[in-house]
N, C-alpha and C positions, 0 to 999 in steps of 0.2 A: 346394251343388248336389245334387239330385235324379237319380234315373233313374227313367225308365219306357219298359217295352216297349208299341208299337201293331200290333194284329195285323190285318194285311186279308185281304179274299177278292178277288181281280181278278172284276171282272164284264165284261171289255172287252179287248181285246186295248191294249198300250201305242206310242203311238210316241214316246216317250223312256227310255232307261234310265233309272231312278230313284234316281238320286241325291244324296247329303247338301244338296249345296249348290244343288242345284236345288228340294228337298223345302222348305229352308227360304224358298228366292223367294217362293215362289208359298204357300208359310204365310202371307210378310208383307203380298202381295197382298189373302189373306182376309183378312187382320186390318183392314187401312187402309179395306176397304169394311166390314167387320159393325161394329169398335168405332170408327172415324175415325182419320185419320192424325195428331191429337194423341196418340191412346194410344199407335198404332207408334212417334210417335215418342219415349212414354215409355219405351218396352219398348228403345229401340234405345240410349237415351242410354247412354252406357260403352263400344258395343259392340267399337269397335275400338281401345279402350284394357283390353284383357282381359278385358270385364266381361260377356258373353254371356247375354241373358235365357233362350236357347234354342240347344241344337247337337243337327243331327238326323243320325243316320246313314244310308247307303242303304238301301235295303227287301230285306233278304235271305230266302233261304227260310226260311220256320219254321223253328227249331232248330237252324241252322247258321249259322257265320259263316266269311268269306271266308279262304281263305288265306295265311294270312301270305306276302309276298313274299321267299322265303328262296332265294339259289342250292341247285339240286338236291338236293349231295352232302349236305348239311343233313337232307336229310330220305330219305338212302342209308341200308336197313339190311343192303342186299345189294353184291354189286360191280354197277356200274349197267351196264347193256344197254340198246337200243335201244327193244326192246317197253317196258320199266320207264322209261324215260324217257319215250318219247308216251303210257301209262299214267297218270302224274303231271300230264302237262300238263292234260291234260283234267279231273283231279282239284281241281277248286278252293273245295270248299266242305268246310268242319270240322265237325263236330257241338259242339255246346254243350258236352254234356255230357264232354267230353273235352279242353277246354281246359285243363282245371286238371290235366291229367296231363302236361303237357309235350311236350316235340318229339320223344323218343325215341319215341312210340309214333302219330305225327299223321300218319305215311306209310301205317300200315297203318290207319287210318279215315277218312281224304282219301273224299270221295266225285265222282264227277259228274255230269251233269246229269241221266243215267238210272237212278239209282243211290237218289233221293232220295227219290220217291212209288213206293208198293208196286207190284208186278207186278199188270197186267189180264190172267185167263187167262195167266198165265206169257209175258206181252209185257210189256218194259221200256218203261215211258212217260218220256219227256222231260219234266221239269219245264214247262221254257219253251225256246222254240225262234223264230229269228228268219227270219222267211219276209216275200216281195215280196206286196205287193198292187199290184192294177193302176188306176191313174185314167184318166181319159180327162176333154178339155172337147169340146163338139160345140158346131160351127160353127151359129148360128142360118141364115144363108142355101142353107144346104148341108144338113143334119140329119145331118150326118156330121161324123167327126175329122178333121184335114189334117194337115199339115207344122207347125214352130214352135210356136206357144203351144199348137196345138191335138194336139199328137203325144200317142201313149199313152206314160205314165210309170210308173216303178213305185216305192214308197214301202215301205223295211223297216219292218214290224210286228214286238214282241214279243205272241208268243202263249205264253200258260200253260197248261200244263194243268185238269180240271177236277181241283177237291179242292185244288188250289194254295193254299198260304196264304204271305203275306209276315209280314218284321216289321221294323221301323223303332224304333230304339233312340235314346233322348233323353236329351240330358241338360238339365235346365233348374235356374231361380232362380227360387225359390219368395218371394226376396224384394218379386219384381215383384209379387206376390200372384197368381198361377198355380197352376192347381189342374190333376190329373189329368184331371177332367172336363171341363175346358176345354177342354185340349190337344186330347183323342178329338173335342169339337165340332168344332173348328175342322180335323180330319182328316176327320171325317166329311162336314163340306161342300167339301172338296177332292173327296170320294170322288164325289159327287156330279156337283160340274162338271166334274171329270177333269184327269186331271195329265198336264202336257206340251204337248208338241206334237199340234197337230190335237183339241185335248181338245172344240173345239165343233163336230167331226163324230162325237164318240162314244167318241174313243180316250182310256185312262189312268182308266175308271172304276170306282172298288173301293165295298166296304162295308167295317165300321168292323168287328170283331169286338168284341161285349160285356166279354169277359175273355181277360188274356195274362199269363205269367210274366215277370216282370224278370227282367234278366241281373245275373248275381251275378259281383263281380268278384274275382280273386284277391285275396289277402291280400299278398303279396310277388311281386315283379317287377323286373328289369335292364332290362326294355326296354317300347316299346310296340304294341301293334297299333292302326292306325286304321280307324277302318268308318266313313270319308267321304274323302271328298276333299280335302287339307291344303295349305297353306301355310307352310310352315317359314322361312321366309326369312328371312335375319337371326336367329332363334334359337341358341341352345347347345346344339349337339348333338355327340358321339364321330363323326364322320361317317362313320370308318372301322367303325364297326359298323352300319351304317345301311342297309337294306335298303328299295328302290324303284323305281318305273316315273313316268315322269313322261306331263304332256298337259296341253294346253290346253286353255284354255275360251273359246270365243267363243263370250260370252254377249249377250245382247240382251234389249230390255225388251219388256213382255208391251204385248198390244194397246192403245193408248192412252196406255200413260206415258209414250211419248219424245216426247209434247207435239208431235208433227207434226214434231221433227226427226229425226236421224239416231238410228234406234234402236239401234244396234251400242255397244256399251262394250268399253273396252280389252282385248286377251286378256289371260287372265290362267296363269302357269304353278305349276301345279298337280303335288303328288305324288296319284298315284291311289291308293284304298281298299286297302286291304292294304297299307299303306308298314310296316316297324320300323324305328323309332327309337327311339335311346337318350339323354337326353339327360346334358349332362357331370355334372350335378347333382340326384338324387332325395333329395327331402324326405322327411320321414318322414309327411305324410300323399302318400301317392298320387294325383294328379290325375285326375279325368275326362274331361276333355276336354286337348287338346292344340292349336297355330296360332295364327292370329291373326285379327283381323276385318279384312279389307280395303275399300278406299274411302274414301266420308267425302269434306267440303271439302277437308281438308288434303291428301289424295292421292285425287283424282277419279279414278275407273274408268268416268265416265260423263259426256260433252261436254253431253247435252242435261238431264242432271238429276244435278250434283254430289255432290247429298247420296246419292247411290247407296252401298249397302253389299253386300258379297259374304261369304257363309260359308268364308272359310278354315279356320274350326274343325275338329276331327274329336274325335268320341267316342273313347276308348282304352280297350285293355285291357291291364292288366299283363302281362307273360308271362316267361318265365326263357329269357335266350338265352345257351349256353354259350359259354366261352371270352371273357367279357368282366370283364376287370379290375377 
């Protein structure tokens, strides 16, 4: 298995959060229309018997990766106080460049969301910031909004700031015969039609950035960070070291695949991005990726099209979590 980092510019404000397992949907969408769903369904054979052509992580800010999900005192170098605790919360992105130093020092380079792109004029700008936009439908016999369908509604947008760059961390199999230069096409015409929801009114539209640094993973590690959204279920894990937030995913098929029936697929429950875990048994090579692929005939997650697959994977990072045996 391979890595590579993909580095975009938002050119659009988002309306979906962008993550792993939603990055990789709508990758197999492009795929099934540019190369035919013979290839997808070359690339997919194995997928949820451990054998993943591709696991993508969410789109974090340049240079930083989310927080590992650790209780507080973890990352206590003071006695904790009330400011130092809403301080942290809001602290949820790590710098790269600081991973490989450990947890003892990850409190005092924690950043948040104002903290990340340089000061304008010594005004702190928000990375990205989640604000309402307003819709409205107008009554053709009226020229006006009413009551019911036609009420004004309002719809959460992610807005970025300007100079924003994301990155989305990959891990793939180069067995499929997969090339870097592929992957970035097939990001770049995502960037184009737009990722997410509402993507064919404009929203979720990036550019592809030319060149980006791979993430370099530790050398040794007790535990792992994930930068997607995982499925552990049924795995081997210390669970009493196991650090996570959980949530659900009701997910649905994109325009046209639920074949005109019920486009809703099963929820499915999910540890969210930032999870640690450790599992009982570390090889002596260290893995990339971590979960499992869900769906599939044998366990449909999807009434109107069986063969449905969902990204449980999640990329991982080694990391040293103390006090484990």
């Amino acid at each position: 298995m391979q890595l590579l980092t993909i580095s975009i510019t938002p050119l659009s404000a988002f309306g979906t959060v962008p993550r792993g397992d939603q990055i990789f949907g709508q990758l197999c969408a492009h795929i099934a229309q540019s190369d035919g769903q013979e290839r997808l369904r070359e690339l997919l054979a194995g997928y949820t018997e451990g054998r993943p052509f591709l696991v993508c992580s969410d789109f974090f800010p340049a240079g930083y990766l989310p927080r590992p999900t650790l209780p507080p005192d973890m990352y206590q170098t003071q006695p904790q106080n009330r400011q130092s605790s809403k301080q942290l919360k809001r602290a949820v992105w790590l710098p790269k460049d600081c991973f490989h130093e450990g947890i003892e020092v990850w409190r005092e380079r924690l950043k948040n969301a104002e903290e990340i792109l340089p000061r304008e004029k010594d005004i702190a700008r928000k990375f990205n910031a989640i604000r309402g936009q307003s819709h409205n439908s107008i009554q053709r016999d009226s020229g006006t909004t009413g009551k019911g369908q036609f009420a004004p509604y309002t719809i959460e947008r992610i807005w970025y700031a300007p100079g924003a760059k994301l990155e989305c961390h990959l891990v793939y199999d180069d067995s499929y015969g997969l090339q870097p230069a592929m992957i970035r096409q097939w990001f770049a015409a995502m960037g184009v039609y737009g990722f997410g929801r509402d993507a064919t009114i404009g929203m979720g539209k990036f550019a592809v950035e030319p060149a980006s640094s791979d993430i370099t993973l530790p050398a040794h590690g007790s535990a792992f960070l994930t930068l997607a959204p995982i499925a552990p279920q049924g795995q081997n894990w210390k669970s009493e070291y196991c650090f996570y937030k959980c949530f659900t995913r009701f997910g649905r098929h994109g325009k046209g695949a639920g074949g005109g029936q019920n486009p809703f697929k099963v929820p499915l429950l999910l540890l969210d991005t930032g999870a640690v875990l450790v599992p009982q048994i570390i090889g002596a090579e260290l893995p990339k990726f971590l979960g499992q692929g869900l769906g599939g005939e044998k366990q449909p997650i999807s009434r109107a099209r069986p063969e449905t697959i969902h990204q449980g994977y999640a990329p991982v990072l080694p990391m040293i979590l103390p006090k484990i045996p």
